[in-house]
VOSETI-471519 format. One record per residue (C-alpha): x, y, z; residue number from 0; residue in one letter. Coordinates in steps of 0.05 Angstrom, whole numbers. Layout:
% VOSETI-471519
ATOM        u        v        w   seq   type
ATOM        X        Y        Z   NUM      a
...
//
This chain:
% VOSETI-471519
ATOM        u        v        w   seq   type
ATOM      477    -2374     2431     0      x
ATOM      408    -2354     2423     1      x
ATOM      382    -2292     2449     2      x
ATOM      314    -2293     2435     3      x
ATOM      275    -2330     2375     4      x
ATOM      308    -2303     2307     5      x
ATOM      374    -2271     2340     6      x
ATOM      445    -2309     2353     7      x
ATOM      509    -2289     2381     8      x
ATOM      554    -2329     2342     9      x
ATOM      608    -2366     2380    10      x
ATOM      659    -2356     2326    11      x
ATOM      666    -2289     2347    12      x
ATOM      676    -2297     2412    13      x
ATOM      732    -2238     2419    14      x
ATOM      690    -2187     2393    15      x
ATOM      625    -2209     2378    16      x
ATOM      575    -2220     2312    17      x
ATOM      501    -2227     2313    18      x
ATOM      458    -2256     2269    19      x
ATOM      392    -2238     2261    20      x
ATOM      340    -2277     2215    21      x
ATOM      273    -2227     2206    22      x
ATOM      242    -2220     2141    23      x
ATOM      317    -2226     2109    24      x
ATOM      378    -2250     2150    25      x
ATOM      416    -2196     2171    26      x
ATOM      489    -2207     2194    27      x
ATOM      513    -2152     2246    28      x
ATOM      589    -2137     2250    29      x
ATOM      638    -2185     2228    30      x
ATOM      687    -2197     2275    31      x
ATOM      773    -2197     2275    32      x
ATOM      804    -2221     2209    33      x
ATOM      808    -2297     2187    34      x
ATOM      753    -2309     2215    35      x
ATOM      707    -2310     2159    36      x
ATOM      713    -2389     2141    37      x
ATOM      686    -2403     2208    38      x
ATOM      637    -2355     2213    39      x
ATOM      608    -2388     2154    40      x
ATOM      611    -2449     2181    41      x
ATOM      576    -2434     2244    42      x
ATOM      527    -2398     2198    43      x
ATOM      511    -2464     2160    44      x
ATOM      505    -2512     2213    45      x
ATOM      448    -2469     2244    46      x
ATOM      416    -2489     2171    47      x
ATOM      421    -2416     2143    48      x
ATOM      456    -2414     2069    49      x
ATOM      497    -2362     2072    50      x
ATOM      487    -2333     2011    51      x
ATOM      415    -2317     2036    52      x
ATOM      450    -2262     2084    53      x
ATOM      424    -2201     2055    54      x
ATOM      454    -2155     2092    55      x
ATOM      522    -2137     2138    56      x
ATOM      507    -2082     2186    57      x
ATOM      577    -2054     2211    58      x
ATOM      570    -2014     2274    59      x
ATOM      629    -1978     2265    60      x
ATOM      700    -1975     2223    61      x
ATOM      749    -2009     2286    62      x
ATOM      792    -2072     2252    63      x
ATOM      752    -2122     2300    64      x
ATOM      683    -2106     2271    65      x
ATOM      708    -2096     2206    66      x
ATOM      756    -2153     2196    67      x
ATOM      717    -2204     2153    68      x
ATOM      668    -2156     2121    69      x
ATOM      705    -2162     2048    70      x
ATOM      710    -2227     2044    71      x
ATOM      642    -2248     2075    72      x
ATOM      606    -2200     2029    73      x
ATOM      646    -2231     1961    74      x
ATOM      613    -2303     1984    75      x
ATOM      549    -2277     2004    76      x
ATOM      536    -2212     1966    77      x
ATOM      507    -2188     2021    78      x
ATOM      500    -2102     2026    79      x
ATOM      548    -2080     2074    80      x
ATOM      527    -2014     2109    81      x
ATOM      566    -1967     2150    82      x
ATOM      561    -1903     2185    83      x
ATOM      581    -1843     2139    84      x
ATOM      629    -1807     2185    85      x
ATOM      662    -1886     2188    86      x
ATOM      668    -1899     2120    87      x
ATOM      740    -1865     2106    88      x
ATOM      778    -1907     2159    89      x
ATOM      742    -1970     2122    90      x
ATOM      762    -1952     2063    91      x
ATOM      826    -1940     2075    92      x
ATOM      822    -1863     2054    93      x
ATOM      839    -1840     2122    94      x
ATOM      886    -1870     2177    95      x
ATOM      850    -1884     2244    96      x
ATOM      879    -1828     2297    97      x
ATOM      921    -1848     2363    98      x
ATOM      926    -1923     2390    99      x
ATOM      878    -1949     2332   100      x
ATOM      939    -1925     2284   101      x
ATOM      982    -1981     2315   102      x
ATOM      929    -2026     2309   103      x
ATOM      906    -2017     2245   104      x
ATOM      979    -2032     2224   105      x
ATOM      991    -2103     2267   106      x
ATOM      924    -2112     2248   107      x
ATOM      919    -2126     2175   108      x
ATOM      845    -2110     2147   109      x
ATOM      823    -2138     2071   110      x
ATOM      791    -2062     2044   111      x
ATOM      724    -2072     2031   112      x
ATOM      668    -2032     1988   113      x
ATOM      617    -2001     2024   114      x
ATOM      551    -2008     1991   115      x
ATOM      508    -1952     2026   116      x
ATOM      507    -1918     2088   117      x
ATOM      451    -1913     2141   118      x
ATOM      404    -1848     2131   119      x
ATOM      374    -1819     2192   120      x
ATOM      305    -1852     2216   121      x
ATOM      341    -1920     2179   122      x
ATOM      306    -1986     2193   123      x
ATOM      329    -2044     2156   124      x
ATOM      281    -2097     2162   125      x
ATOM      256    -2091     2227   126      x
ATOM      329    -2065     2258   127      x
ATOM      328    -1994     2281   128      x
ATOM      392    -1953     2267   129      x
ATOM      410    -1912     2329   130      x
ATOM      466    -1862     2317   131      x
ATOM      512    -1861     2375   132      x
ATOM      579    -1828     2363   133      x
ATOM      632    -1823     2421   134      x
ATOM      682    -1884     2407   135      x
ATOM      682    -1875     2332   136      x
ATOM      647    -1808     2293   137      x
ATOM      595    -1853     2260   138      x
ATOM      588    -1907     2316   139      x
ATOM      516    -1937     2320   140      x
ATOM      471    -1984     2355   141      x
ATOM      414    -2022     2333   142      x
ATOM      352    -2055     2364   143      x
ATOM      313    -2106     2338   144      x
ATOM      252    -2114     2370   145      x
ATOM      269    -2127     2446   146      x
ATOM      352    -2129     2437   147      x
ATOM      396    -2069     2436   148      x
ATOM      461    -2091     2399   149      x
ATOM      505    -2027     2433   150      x
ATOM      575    -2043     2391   151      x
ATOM      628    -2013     2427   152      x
ATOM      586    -1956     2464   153      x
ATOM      602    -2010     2525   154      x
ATOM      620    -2075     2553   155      x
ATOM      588    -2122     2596   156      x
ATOM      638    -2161     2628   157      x
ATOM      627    -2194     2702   158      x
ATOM      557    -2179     2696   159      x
ATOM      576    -2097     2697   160      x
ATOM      586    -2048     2648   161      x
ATOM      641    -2018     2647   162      x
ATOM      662    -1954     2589   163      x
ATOM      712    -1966     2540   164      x
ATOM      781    -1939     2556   165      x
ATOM      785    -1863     2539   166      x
ATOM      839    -1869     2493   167      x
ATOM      793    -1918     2454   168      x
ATOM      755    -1865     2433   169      x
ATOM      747    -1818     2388   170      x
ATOM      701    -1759     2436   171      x
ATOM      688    -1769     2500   172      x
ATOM      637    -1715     2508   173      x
ATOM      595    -1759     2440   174      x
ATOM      604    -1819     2478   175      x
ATOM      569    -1790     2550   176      x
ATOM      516    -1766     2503   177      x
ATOM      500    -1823     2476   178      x
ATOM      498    -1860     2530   179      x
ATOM      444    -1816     2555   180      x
ATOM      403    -1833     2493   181      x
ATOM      390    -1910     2529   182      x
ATOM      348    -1876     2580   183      x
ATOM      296    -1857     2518   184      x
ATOM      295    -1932     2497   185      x
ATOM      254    -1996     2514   186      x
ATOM      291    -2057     2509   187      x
ATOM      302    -2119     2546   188      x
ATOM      357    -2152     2517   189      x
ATOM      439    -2122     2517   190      x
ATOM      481    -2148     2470   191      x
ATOM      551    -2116     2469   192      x
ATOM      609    -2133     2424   193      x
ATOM      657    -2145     2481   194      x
ATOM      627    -2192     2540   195      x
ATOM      563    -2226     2543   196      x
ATOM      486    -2214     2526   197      x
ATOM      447    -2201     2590   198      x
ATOM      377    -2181     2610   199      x
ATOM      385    -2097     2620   200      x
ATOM      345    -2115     2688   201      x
ATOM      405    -2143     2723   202      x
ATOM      461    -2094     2705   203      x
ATOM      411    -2028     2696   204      x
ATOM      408    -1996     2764   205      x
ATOM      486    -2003     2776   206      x
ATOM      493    -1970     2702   207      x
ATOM      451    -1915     2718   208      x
ATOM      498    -1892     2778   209      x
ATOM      563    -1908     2755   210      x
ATOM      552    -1891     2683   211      x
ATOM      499    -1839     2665   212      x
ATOM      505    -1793     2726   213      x
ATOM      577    -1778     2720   214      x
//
């Protein structure tokens, strides 16, 4: 599915959604659940992109269905994967994710992969801003691309609403309402969650305002 010229929802992530953008380089954002990588690759190709021309996997935070593929995608495309700092233990492996994610991570099984650098404050990667928005992981972040605001897990879009992840989802409620706040400060035309479908922020905006930003 194409958002606008350059970036792609791919539908082989349909659960919890991948982007792909193509800018100077082509940038691959999140990677979806596990054993999913074959047909991510696939989908990749028949839009004509090699995948080894991927130059980059942008993870928007350390949860098993963003992180799933990201090993084995980066050992075919040797692609830099980047991750938030505060993220980057639970990827690795050096620290178990806390509460329901515990239980997940271990039905869930996740290939470890190696982090190649982590995004710096200010970070743009060709063209993609890196917004730091912590709340359902410590190092969750967003990006935007020119007019698109790829918001991870900050929230869904389902129905044609938003609605806020489930508090036990996340890590600090208190981060997450402040981030939130932070899309007020932001032009953008284009939402593109993880969960749910793409929309144009003009249809969902003023309900998000008052359900979401005022509580």
């Amino acid at each position: 599915m194409e958002i606008i010229k350059g970036v792609n929802m791919l539908e082989s992530t349909e659960k919890s959604h991948s982007y792909l953008v193509q800018s100077n380089e082509t940038i691959l954002i999140d990677t979806g659940f596990p054993g999913l990588s074959e047909n991510i690759l696939e989908e990749i190709q028949m839009m004509g992109i090699v995948p080894r021309n991927i130059r980059h996997i942008l993870l928007t935070h350390h949860d098993v269905d963003h992180v799933g593929n990201a090993k084995s995608i980066q050992q075919i495309t040797r692609a830099e994967l980047w991750a938030p700092k505060e993220d980057i233990p639970y990827i690795t492996g050096e620290r178990k994710r806390p509460g329901v994610k515990r239980i997940i991570q271990a039905l869930v099984k996740v290939e470890t992969a190696v982090v190649d650098n982590c995004y710096q404050p200010g970070q743009v990667i060709d063209g993609i801003h890196v917004i730091r928005a912590p709340g359902h992981t410590p190092g969750h972040v967003m990006f935007q691309y020119k007019n698109v605001l790829f918001v991870g897990d900050l929230f869904k879009v389902l129905g044609g609403k938003v609605h806020l992840p489930a508090f036990y989802m996340n890590w600090n409620q208190q981060e997450l309402k402040k981030s939130l706040k932070l899309l007020q400060g932001l032009k953008f035309e284009w939402i593109c969650p993880a969960h749910g479908t793409p929309i144009q922020k003009e249809k969902i905006w003023a309900d998000f305002i008052e359900k979401c930003l005022k509580r």
